[in-house]
N, C-alpha and C positions, 0 to 999 in steps of 0.2 A: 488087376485090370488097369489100362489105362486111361486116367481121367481127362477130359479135352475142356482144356482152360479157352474163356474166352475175354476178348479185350478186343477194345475200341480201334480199326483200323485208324491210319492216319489219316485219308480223308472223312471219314466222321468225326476226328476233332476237330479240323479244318471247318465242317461245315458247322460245330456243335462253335467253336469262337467267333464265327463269323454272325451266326442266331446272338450270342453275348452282346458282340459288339453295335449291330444293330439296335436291340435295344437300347443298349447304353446314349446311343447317340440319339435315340428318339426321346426318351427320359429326361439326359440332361438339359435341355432347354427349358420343360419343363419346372424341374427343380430349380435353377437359375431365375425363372422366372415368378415361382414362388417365393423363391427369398429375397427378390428387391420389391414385390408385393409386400411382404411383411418390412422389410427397410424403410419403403416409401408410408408405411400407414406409422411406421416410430416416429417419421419426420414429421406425417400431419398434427400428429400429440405433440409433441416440440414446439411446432409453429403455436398449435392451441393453446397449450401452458402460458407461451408469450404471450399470446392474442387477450389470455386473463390478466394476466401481469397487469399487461398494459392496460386494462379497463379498471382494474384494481387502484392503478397510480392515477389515474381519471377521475377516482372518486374523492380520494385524497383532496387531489392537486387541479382539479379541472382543468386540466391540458397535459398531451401528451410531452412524454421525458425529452426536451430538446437532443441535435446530434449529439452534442459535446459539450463536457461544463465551462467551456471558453467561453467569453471570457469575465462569463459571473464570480467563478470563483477561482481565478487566474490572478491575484491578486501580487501574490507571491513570485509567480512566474516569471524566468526569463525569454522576454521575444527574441525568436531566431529573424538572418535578417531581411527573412522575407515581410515582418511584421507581424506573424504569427505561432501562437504556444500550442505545446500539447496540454488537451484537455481530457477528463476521463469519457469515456464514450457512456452511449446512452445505456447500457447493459447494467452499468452499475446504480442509477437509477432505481432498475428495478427486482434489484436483485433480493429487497428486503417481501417484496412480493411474489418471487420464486422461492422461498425455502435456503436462498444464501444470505442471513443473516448475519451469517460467522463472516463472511468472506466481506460483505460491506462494512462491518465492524474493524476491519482491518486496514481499510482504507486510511490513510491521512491526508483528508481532502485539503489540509494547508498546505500543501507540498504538490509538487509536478508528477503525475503519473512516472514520468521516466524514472524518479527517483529512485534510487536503489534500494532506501529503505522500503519501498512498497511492493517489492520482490514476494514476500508472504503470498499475496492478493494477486499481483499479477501471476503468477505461475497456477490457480488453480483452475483446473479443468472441469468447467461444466458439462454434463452429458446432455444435458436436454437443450445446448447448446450449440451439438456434434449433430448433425445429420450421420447417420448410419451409413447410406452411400459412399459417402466421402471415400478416395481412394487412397489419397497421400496418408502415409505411417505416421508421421509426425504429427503430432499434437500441439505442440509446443515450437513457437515461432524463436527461431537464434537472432540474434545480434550481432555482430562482433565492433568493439569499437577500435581494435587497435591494441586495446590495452585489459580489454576484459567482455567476456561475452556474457550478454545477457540474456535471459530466457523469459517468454510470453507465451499464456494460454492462448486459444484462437477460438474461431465462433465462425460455425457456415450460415448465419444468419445474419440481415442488414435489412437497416431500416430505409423508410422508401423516403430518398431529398427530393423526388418530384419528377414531373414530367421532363422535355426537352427543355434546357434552360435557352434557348434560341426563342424559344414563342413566351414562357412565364420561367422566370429563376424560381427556385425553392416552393415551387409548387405541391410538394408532398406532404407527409401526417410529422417522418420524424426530420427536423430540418432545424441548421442552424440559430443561434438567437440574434445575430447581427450579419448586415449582407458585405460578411469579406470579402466577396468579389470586387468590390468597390474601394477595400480597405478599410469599409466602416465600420467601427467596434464600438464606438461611444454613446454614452446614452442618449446622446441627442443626434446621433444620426447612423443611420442604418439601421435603427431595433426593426425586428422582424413579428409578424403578429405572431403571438403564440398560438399555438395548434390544440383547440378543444374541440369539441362534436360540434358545437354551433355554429363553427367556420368550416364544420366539412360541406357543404352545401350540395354537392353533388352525390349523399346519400352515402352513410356509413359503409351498405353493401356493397358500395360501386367504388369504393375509395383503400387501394392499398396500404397494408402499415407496415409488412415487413415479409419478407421472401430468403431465396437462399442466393449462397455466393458460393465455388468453389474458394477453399485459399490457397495460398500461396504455394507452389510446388518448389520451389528454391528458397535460398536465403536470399536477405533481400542485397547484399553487396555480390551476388553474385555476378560474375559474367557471362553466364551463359547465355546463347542464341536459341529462341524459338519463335519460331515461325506462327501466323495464323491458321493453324488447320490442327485439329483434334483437342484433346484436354490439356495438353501444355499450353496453348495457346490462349485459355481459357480463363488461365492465372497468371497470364503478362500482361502488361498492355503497350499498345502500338500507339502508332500519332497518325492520326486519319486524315484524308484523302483532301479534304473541304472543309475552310475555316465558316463556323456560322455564329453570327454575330449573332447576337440579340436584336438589334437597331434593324438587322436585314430582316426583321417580317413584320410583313403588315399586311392588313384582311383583306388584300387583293392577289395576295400571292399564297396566303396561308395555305391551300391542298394544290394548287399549281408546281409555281417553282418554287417551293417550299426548304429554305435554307434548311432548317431541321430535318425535311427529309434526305436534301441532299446527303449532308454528313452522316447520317445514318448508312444510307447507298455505299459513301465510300468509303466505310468503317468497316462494312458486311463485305464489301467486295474487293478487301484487301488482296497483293498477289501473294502467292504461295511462298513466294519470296522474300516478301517481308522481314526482316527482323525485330524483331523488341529491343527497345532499347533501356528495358523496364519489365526485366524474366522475373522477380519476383516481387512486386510490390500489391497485389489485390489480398485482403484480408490477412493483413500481417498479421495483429495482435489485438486483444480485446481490452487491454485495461486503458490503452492513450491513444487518443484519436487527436484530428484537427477541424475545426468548422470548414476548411476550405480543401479537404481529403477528402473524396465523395468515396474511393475504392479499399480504404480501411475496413468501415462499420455500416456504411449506407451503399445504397443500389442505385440508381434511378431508370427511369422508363423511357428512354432514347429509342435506344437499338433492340430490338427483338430479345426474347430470352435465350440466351445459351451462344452469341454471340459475344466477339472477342472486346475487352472493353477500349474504349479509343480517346487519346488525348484531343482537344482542338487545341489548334495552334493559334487562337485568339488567347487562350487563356494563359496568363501569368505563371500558374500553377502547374509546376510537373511532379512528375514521379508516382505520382498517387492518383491521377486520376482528379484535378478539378471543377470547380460546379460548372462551369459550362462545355464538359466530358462527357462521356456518356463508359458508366459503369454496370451494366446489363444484369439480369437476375440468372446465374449458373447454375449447373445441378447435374449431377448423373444420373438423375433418374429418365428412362426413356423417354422422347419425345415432349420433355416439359419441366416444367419448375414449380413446386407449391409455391402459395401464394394468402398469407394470414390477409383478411380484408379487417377495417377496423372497427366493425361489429367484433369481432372474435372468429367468425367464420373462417374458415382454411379451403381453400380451393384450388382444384391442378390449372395450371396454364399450359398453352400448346406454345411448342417454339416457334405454331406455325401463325401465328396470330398476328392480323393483320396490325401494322402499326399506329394506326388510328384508334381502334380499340385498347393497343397499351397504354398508347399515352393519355389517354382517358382514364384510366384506372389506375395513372400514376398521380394524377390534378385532385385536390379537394374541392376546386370551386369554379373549374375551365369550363362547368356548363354542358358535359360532354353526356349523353346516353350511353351506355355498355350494358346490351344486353347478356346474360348466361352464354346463350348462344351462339356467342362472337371470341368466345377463349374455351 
């Protein structure tokens, strides 16, 4: 007899992939968006961890870990000749308070982070230091001097130098020990108050201590050109639009024509055109920082989150972003940036937040309300 085989015409497979596909494309958003759900809650344990650390070294020490060990224990040190050394950043601080004990013990705090014996220490990689998000493959910040390249762990976390240095300098929790702005390093002029609870006055909850940074998407000798718009733009930085003094505000202009707001304006409203003149320099390396480098190891509360960070051209200081710059809190997480306050709490921030409420939440003592309900 003969048997009558049966199969799938061609348009019911047509219809039977086009059903696949469908789904497939309804699904994966979903999935996508589950797994920076679970990213962004590794990053809020990260931030946490820190947020202990940091309370841990408060018990010790009654005040928060300054930016950088410049220039208490720069002793050794040779100044470059802008008048300032590399110092180790605040991370190492409190690393006997995270579970890297081995890694502080390696340290040779006689000596300049640069040094090449300190290679050991700089090259190790913290995880709970790594935001999960993070896109860039590298880990590991290069060097090259010419004659030998060197290699540095990285950290998408930084501590908060403070609100607009335009209305208060070093108004933040983790902040230099002397105001190099000024050039003042000596013990008799420019020492800066140390940052304990007692001088946060505008209430631990309401007072930032550390957030995220994307870092650096190139090396930092690089020359390449990237523009202000997307995540390259994110990990360069530009020279903004509007120089703001300090000297320019005063309580008659402060929410008017507000020099700090201005620079902010023309930092966000860079053209498409723009170039960097400074494609890799935000969050180079974690072992050596500078007190007057706000875009290494520290953030501060200028410009909105997730905007591109912007030199002013009143300041001395290039390349890195100095204190009176505006070095923004970055992130890939949708629509915001965690945010460790310095009770220990960790909370998301909107990129959409009014600028008035950051810079409040960037100040220990500006006097500023911020409620929940305004980030």
């Amino acid at each position: 007899m003969k048997r009558e085989r049966r199969a799938f015409t061609l348009i019911e497979l047509l219809v039977v992939i086009a059903i696949i596909a469908v789904l497939i494309a309804l699904l994966l958003p979903a999935v996508q968006a589950a797994r920076e759900a679970a990213r962004r809650t590794q990053c809020v344990n990260n931030l946490k961890q820190l947020g202990l650390a940091a309370q841990n070294y408060v018990s010790s020490n009654n005040v928060f870990p300054p930016q950088t060990s410049w220039p208490t224990m720069a002793a050794n040190y040779t100044l470059n000749p802008a008048g300032f050394a590399w110092g180790f950043n605040w991370y190492y601080a409190l690393f006997p308070q995270m579970e890297q004990q081995q890694t502080f013990n390696a340290v040779n705090f006689s000596l300049s982070p640069m040094d090449f014996s300190q290679i050991t220490a700089a090259v190790v990689k913290v995880s709970s230091l790594l935001c999960p998000s993070e896109s860039t493959n590298s880990q590991l910040f290069s060097v090259n001097t010419g004659t030998a390249t060197y290699f540095y762990a990285v950290s998408n976390y930084a501590g908060n130098y403070g609100g607009p240095a335009a209305i208060m300098p070093y108004s933040g929790t983790i902040i230099p020990e002397y105001d190099v702005e000024q050039g003042m390093t000596t013990a008799t002029a420019g020492k800066l108050s140390s940052v304990g609870m007692q001088t946060i006055t505008d209430g631990t909850s309401n007072t930032a201590l550390f957030s995220e940074r994307l870092i650096a998407g190139y090396p930092y000798n690089s020359t390449a050109t990237v523009y202000p718009s997307g995540i390259p733009g994110l990990r360069a930085i530009f020279t903004g639009t509007y120089a703001a003094a300090p000297s320019s505000v005063t309580t008659a202009n402060m929410f008017t024509a507000n020099p700090a707001q201005l620079f902010a304006q023309g930092c966000q409203n860079l053209s498409s055109t723009t170039a960097s003149p400074y494609p890799g320099a935000i969050g180079i390396e974690m072992i050596a920082g500078n007190p007057g480098y706000v875009g290494i190891a520290s953030y501060n509360h200028w410009t909105a989150p997730n905007t591109v960070p912007c030199q002013n051209s009143i300041d001395p200081i290039v390349g890195f972003v100095g204190p009176y710059g505006s070095a923004s809190a970055t992130s890939l997480h949708p629509g915001g940036v965690n945010v460790c306050f310095s009770d220990g709490s960790v909370h998301f921030v909107k990129s959409s937040i009014g600028l008035q409420p950051w810079w409040g939440l960037g100040t220990r003592s500006g006097g500023e309300v911020v409620g929940s309900d305004q980030y």
